[in-house]
DSSP file (Angstrom, degrees, kcal/mol; ACC not computed):
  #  RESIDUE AA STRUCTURE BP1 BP2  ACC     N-H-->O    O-->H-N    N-H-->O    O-->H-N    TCO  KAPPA ALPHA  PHI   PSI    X-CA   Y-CA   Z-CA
    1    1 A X              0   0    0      0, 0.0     2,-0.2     0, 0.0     3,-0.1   0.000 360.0 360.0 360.0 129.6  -15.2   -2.1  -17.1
    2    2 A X        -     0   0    0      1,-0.1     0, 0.0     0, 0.0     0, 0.0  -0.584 360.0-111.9 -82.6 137.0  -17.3   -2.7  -13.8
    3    3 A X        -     0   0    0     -2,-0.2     2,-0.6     1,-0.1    -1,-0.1  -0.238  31.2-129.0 -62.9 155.9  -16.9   -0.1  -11.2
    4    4 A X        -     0   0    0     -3,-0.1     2,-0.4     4,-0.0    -1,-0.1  -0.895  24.8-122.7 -92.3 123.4  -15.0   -1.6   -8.1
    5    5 A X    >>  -     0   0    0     -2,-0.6     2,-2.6     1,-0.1     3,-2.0  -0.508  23.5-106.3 -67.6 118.8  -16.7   -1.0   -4.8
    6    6 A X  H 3> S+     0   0    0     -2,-0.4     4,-1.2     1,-0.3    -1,-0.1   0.468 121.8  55.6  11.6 -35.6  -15.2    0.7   -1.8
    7    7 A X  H 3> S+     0   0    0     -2,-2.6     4,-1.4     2,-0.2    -1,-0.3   0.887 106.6  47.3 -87.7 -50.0  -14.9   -3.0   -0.2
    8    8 A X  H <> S+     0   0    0     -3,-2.0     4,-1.3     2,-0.2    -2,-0.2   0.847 111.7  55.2 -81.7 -10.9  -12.8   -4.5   -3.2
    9    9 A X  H >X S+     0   0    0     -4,-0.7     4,-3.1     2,-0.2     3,-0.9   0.975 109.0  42.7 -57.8 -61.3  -10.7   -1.5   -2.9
   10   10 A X  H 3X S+     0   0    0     -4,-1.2     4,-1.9     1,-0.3    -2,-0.2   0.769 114.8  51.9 -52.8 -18.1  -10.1   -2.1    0.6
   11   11 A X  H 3X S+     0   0    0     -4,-1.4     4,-0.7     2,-0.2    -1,-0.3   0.627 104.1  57.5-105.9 -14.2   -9.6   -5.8   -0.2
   12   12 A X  H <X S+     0   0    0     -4,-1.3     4,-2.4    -3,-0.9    -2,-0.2   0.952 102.0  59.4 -60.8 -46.3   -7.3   -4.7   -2.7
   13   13 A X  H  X S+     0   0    0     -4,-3.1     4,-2.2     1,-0.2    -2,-0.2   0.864 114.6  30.4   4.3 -98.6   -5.5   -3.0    0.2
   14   14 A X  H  X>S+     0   0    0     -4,-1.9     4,-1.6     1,-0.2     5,-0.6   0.928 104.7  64.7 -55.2 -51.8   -4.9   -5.9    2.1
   15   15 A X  H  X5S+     0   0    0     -4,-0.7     4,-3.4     1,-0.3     5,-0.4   0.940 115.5  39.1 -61.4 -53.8   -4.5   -8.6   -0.3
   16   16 A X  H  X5S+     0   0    0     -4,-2.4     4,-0.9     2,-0.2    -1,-0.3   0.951 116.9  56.1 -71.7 -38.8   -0.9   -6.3   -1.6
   17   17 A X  H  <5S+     0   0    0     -4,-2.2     4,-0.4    -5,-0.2     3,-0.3   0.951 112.5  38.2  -0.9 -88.7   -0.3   -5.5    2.2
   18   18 A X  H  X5S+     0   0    0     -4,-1.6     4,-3.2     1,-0.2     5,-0.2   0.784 119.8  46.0 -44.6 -43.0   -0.3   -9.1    3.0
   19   19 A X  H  X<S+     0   0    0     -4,-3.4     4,-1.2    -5,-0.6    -1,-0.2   0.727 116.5  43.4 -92.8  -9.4    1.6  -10.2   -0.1
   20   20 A X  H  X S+     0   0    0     -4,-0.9     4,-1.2    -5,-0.4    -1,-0.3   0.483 112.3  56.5 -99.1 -19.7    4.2   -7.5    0.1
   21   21 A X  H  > S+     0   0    0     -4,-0.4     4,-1.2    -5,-0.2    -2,-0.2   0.965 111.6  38.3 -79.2 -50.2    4.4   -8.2    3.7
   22   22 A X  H >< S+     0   0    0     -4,-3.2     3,-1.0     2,-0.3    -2,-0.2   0.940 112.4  57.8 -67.1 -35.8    5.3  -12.1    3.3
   23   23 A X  H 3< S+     0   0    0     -4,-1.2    -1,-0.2     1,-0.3    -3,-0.1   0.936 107.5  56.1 -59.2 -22.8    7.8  -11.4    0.0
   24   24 A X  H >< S+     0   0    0     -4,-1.2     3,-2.9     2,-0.1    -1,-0.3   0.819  82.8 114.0 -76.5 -38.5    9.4   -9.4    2.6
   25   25 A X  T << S-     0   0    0     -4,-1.2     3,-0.1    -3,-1.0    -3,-0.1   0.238  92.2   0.0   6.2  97.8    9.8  -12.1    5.0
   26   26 A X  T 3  S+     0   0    0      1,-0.2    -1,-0.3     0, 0.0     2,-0.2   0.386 104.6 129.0  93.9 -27.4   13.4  -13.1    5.8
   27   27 A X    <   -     0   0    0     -3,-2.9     2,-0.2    -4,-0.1    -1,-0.2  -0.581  43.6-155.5 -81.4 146.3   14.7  -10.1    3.1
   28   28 A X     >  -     0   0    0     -2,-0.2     4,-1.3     1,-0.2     3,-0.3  -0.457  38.9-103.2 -74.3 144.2   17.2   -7.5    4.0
   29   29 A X  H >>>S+     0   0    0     -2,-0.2     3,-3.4     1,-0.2     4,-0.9   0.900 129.8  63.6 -48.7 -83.9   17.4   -3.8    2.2
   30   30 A X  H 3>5S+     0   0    0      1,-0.3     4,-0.6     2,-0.2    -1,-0.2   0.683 105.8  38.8 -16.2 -48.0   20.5   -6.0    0.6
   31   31 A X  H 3>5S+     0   0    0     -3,-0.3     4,-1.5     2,-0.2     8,-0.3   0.680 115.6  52.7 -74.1 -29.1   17.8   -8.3   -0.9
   32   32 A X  H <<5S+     0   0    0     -3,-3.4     7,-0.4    -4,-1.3    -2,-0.2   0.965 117.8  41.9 -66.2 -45.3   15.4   -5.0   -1.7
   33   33 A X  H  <5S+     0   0    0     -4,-0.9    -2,-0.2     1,-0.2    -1,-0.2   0.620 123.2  31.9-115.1 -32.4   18.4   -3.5   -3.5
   34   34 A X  H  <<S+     0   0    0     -4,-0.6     2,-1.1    -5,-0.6    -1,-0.2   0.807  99.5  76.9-107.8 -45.3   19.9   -6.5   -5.4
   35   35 A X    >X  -     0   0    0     -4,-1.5     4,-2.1     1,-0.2     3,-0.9  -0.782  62.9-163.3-104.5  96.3   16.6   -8.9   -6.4
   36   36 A X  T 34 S+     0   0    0     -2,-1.1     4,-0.4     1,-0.2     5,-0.3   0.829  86.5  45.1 -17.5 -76.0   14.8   -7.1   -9.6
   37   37 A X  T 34 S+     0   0    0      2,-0.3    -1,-0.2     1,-0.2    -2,-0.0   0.328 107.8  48.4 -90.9 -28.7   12.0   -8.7   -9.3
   38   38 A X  T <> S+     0   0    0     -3,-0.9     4,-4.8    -7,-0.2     5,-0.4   0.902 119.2  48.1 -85.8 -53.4   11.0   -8.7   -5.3
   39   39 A X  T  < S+     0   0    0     -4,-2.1    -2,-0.3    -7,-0.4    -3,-0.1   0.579 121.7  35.9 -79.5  10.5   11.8   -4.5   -5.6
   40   40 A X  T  > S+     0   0    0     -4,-0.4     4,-0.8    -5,-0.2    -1,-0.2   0.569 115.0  50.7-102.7 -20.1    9.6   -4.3   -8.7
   41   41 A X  H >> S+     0   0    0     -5,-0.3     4,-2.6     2,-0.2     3,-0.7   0.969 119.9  37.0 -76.0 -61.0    7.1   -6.9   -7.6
   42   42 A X  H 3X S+     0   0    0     -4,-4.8     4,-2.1     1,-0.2    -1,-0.1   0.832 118.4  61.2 -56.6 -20.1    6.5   -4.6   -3.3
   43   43 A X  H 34 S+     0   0    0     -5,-0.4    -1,-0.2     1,-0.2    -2,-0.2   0.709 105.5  39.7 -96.1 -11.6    7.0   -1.3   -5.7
   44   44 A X  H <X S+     0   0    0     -4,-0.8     4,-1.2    -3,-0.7    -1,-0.2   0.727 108.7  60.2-100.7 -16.2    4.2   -2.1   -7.5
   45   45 A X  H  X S+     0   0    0     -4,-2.6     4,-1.2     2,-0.2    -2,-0.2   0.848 102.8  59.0 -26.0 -58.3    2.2   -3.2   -4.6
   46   46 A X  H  X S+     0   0    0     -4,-2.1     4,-1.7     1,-0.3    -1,-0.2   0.462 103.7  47.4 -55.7 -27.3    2.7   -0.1   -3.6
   47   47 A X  H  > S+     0   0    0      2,-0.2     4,-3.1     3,-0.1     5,-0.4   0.880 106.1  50.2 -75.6 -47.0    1.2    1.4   -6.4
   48   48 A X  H  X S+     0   0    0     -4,-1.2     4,-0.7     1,-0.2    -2,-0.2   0.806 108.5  60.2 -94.4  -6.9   -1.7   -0.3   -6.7
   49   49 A X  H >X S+     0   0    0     -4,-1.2     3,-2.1     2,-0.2     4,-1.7   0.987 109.1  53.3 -35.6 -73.1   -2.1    0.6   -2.4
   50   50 A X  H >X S+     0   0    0     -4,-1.7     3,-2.4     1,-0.3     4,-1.3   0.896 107.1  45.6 -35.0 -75.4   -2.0    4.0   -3.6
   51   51 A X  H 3X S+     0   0    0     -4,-3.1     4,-0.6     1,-0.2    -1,-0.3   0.723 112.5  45.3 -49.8 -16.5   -4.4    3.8   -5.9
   52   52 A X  H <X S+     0   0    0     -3,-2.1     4,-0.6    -4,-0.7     3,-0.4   0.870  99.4  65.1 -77.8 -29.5   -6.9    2.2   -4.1
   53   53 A X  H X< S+     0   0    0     -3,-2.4     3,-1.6    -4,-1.7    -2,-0.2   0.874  91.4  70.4 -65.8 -41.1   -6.6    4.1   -1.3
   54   54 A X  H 3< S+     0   0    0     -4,-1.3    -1,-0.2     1,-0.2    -2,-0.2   0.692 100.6  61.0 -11.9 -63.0   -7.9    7.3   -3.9
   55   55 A X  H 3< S+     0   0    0     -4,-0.6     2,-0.4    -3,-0.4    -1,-0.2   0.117  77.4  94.8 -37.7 -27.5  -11.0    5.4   -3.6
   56   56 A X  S << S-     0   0    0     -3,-1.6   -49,-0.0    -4,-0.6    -3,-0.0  -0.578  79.1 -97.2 -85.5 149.5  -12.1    5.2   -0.3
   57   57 A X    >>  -     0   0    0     -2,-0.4     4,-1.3     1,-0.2     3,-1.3  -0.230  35.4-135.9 -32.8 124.8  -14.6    7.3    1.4
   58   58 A X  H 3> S+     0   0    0      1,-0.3     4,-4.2     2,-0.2     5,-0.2   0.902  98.6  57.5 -82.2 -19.3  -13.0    9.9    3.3
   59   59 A X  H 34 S+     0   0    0      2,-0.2     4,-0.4     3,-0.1    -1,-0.3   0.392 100.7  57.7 -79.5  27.3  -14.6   10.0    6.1
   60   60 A X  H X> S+     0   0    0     -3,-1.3     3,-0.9     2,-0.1     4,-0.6   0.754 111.5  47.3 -65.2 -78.0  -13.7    6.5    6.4
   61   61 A X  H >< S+     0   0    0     -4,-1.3     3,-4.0     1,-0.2    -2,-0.2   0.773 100.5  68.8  13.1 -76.4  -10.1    8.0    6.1
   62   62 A X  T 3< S+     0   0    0     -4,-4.2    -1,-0.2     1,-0.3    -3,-0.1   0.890  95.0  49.4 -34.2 -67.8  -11.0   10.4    8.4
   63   63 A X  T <4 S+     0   0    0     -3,-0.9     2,-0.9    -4,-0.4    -1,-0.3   0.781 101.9  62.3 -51.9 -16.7  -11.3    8.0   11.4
   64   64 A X    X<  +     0   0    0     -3,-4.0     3,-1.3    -4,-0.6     5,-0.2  -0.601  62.4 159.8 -92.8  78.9   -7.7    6.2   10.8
   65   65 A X  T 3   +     0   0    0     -2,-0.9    -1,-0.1     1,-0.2    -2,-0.1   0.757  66.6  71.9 -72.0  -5.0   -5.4    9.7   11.4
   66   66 A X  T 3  S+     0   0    0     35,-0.1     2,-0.3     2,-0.1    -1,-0.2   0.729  88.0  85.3 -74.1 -11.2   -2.2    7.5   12.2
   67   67 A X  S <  S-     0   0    0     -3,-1.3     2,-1.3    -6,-0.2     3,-0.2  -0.743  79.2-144.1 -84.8 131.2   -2.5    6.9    8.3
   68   68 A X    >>  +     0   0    0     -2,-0.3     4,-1.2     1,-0.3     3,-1.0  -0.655  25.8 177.4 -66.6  67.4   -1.0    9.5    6.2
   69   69 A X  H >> S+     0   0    0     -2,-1.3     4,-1.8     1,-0.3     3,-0.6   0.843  72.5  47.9 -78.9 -39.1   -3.7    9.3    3.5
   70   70 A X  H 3> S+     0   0    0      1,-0.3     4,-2.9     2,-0.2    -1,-0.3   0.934 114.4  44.8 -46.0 -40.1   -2.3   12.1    1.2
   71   71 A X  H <> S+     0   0    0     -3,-1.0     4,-2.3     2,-0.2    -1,-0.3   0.893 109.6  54.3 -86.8 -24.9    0.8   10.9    1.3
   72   72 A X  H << S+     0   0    0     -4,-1.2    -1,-0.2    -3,-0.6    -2,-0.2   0.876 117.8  40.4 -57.3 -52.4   -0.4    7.1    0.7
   73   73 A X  H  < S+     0   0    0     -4,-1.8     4,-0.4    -5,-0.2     3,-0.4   0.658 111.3  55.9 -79.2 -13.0   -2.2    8.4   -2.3
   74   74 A X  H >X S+     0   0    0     -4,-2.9     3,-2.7    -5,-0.2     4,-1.6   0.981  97.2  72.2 -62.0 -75.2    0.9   11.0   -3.5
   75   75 A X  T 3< S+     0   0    0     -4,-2.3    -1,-0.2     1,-0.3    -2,-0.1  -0.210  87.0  56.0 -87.9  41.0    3.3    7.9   -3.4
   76   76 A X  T >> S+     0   0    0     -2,-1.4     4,-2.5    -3,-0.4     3,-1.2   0.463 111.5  45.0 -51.4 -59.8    1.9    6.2   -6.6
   77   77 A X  H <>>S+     0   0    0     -3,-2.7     4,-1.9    -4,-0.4     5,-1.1   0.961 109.5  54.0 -62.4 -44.7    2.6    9.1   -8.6
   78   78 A X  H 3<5S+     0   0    0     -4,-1.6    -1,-0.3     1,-0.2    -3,-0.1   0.708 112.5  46.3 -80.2   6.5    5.8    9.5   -7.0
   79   79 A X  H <45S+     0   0    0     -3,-1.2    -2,-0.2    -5,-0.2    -1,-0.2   0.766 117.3  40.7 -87.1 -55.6    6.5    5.9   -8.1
   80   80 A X  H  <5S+     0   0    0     -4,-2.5     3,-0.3     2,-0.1    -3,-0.2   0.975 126.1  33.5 -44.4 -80.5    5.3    6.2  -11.6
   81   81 A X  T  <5S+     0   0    0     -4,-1.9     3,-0.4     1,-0.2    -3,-0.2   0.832 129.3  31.6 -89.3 -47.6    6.8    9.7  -12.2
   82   82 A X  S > <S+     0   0    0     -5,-1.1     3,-5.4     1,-0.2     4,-0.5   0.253  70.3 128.0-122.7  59.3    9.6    9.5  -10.5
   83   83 A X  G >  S+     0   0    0     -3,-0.3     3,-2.5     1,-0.2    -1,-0.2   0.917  73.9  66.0 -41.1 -44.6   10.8    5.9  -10.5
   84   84 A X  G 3  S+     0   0    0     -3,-0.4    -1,-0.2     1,-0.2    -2,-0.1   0.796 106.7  45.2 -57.9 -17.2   14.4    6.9  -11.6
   85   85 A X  G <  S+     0   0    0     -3,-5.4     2,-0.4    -7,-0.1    -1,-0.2   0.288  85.5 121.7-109.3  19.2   14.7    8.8   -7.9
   86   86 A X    <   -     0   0    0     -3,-2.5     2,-0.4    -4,-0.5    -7,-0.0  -0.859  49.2-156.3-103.7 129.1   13.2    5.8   -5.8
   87   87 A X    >>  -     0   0    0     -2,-0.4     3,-4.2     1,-0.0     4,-1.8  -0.864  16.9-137.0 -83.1  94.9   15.4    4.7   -3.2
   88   88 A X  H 3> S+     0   0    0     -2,-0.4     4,-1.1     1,-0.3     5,-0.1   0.746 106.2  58.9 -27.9 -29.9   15.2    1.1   -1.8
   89   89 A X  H >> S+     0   0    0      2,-0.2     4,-2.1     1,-0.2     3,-0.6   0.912 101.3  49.5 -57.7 -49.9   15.7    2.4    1.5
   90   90 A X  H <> S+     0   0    0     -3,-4.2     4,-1.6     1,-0.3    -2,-0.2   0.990 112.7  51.3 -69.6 -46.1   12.6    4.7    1.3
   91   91 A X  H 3X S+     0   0    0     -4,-1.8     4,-1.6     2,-0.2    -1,-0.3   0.760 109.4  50.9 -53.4 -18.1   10.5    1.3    0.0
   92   92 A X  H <X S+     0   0    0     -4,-1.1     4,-2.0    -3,-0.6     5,-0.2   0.949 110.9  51.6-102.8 -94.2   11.9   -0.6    3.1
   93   93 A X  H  X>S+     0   0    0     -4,-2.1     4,-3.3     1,-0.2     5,-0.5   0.581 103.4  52.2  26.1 -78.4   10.7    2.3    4.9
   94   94 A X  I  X>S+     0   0    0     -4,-1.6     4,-3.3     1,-0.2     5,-1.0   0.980 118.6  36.9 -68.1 -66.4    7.1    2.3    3.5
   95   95 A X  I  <5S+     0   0    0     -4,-1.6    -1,-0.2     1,-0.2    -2,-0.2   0.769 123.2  44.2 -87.4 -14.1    6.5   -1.6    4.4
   96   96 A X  I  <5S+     0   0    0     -4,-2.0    -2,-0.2     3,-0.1    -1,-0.2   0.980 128.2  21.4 -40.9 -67.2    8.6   -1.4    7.9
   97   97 A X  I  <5S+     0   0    0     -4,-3.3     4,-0.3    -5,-0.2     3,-0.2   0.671 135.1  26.0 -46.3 -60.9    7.2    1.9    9.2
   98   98 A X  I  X<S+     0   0    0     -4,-3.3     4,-1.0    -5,-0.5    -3,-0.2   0.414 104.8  72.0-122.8  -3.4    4.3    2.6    7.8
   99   99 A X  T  4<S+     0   0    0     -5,-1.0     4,-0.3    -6,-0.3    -1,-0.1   0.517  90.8  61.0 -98.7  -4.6    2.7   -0.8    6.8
  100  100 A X  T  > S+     0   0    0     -3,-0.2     4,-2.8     2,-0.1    -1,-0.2   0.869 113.2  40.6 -84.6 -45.9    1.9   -2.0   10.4
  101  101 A X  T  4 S+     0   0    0     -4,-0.3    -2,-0.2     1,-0.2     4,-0.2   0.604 113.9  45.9 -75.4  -5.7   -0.4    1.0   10.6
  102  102 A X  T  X S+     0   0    0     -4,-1.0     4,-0.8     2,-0.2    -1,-0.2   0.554 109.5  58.4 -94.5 -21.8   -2.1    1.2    7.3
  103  103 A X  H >> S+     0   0    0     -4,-0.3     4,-2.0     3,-0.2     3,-1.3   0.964 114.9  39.2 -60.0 -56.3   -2.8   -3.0    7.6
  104  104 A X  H 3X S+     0   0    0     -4,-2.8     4,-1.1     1,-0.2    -2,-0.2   0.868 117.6  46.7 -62.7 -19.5   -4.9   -2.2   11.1
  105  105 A X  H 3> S+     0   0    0      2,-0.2     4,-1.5    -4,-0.2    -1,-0.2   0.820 115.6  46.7 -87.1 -14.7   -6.6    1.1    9.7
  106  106 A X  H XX S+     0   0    0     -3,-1.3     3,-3.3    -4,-0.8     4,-0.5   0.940 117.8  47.4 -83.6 -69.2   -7.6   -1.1    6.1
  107  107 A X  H 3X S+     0   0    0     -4,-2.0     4,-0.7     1,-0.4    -1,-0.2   0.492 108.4  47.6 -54.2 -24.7   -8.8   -3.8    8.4
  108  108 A X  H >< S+     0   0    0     -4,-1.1     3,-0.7    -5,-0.3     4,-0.5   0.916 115.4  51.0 -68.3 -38.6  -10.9   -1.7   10.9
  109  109 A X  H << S+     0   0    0     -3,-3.3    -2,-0.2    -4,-1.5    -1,-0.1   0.682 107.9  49.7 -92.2 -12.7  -12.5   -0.1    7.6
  110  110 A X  H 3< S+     0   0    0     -4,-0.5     3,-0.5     1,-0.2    -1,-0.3   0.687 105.1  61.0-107.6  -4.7  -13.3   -3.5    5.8
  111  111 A X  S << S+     0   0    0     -4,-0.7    -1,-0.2    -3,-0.7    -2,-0.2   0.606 109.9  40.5 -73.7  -3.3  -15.1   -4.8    8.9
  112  112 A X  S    S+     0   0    0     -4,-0.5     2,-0.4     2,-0.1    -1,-0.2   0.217  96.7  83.1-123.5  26.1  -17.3   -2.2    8.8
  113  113 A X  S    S-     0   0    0     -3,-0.5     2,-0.0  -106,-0.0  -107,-0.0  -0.895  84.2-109.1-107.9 130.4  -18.0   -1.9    5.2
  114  114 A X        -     0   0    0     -2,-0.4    -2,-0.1     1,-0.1  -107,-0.1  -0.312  32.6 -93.1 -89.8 173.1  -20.7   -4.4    4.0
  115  115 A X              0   0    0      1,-0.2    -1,-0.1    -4,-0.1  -108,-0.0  -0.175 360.0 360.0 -66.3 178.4  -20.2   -7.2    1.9
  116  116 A X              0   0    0   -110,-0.0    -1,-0.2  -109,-0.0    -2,-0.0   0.161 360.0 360.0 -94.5 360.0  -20.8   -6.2   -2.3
């Protein structure tokens, strides 16, 4: 397996950002809550955010503080482990709340990262 570099992490980032951002387009919690497939398709977005996020430098980190980065990287595990106690609400949450400031801090970090 080829390592990934710090830049296709961060372009994993966005790219599940972006694509979680649009499925959400037009949806309601009622649509989060109802459509299998949309809350499994943003809750695994969500995952693979986490996990990338593992991956970055931290003092890249360092410079975004509006970002929770623990908690970005906790809430993979706490999707995985504890899937039976995830609440659509909280996921609605994640890409309302928290998804405007984690797009601008991934996007400062991949303009200054050099290309692979």
């Amino acid at each position: 397996m080829v390592k990934r570099s710090q830049r296709m992490r961060l372009l994993d980032m966005a790219e599940q950002i972006a694509a979680i951002e649009a499925a959400m387009i037009g949806r309601s919690l009622t649509d989060l809550q109802s459509n299998w497939m949309l809350r499994q398709a943003v809750e695994r977005g969500i995952e693979i955010i986490s996990e990338a996020s593992r991956h970055v430098d931290p003092a890249q980190l360092a410079q975004h503080l509006r970002v929770p980065w623990r908690r970005v990287a906790d809430t993979g595990n706490w999707l995985r482990h504890g899937y039976d106690k995830v609440e659509p609400t909280l996921i609605l949450s994640i890409v309302l709340d928290h998804f405007p400031a984690l797009r601008m801090a991934v996007s400062a970090m991949l303009a200054i990262t050099p290309e692979d």
